[in-house]
C-alpha positions as CSV (number, residue, x, y, z in Angstrom):
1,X,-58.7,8.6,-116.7
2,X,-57.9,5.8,-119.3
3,X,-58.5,9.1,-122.5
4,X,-55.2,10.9,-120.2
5,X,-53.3,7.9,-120.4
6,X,-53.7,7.1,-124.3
7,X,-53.1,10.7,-125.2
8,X,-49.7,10.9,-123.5
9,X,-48.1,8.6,-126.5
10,X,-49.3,10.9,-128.9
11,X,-48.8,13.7,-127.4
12,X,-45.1,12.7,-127.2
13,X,-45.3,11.3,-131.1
14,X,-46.5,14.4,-132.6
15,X,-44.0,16.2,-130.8
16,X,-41.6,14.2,-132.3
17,X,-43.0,14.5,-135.6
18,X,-43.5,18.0,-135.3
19,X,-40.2,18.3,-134.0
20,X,-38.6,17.6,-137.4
21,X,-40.7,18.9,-140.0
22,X,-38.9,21.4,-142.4
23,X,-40.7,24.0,-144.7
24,X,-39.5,24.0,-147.9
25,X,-36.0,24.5,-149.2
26,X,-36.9,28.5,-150.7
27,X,-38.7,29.2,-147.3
28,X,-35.3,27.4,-145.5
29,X,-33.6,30.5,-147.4
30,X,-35.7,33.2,-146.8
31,X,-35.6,33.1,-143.0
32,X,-31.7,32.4,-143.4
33,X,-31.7,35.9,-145.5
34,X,-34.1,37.5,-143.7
35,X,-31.9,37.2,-139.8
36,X,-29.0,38.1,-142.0
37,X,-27.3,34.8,-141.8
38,X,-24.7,33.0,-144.3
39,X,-24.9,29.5,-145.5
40,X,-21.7,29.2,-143.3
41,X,-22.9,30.8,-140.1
42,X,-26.0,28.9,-140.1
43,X,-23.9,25.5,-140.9
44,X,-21.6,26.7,-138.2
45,X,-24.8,26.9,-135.4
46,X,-25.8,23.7,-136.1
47,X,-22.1,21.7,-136.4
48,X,-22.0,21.1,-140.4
49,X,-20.2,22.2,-143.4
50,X,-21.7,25.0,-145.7
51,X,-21.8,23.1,-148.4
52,X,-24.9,20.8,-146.4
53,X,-27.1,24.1,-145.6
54,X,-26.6,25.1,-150.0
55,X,-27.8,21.5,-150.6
56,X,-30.5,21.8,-148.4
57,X,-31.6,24.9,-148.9
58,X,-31.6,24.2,-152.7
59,X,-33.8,21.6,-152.4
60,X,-31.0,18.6,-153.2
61,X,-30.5,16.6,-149.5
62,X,-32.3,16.4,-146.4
63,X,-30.5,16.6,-143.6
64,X,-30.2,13.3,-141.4
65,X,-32.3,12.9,-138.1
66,X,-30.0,14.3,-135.4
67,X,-29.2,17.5,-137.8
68,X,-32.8,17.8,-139.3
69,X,-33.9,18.0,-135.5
70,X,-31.5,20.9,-134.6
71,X,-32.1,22.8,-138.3
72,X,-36.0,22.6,-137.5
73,X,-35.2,24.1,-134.0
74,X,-33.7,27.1,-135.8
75,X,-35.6,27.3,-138.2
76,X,-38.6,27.4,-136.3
77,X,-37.1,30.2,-134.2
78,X,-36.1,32.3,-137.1
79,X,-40.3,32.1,-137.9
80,X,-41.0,33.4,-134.9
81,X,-39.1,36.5,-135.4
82,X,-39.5,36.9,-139.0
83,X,-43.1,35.3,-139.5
84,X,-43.2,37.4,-143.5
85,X,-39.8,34.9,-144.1
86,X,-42.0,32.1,-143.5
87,X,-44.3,32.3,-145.9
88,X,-44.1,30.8,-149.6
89,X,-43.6,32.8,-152.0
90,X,-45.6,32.3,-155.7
91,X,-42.9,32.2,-158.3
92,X,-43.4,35.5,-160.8
């Protein structure tokens, strides 16, 4: 019983962890390309400018806590329905 209850709290921490975790900024583009979404559209679903999905799809900012959260979220859900958009690409 004890092994149930120590699990819970990391259970819930790598939820949280996992919760937030971003690939990397050319992958953050190629699902964005691949559903056929603009910088703007995506900045729109998530409540920010454009301007903070270019920087952070280039690779320049991270985006803050409560915004990294909801990008993860769709990112993560663009992966499931375009899983070849998720992977890194080598550079030619």
């Amino acid at each position: 019983m004890m092994e149930v209850t120590m699990s819970d709290p990391l259970r819930r921490v790598d939820a949280l962890v996992d919760a937030d975790t971003l690939p990397s900024p050319r992958v953050r583009q190629q699902l964005r390309v691949a559903a056929g979404l603009t910088q703007a559209e995506v900045a729109h679903a998530i409540g920010v400018q454009r301007v903070a999905v270019a920087r952070w799809e280039a690779g320049l900012t991270k985006p803050h806590r409560s915004n990294r959260l909801k990008y993860a979220h769709f990112l993560r859900r663009l992966a499931e329905k375009y899983p070849a958009a998720a992977q890194e690409v080598a550079d030619d």
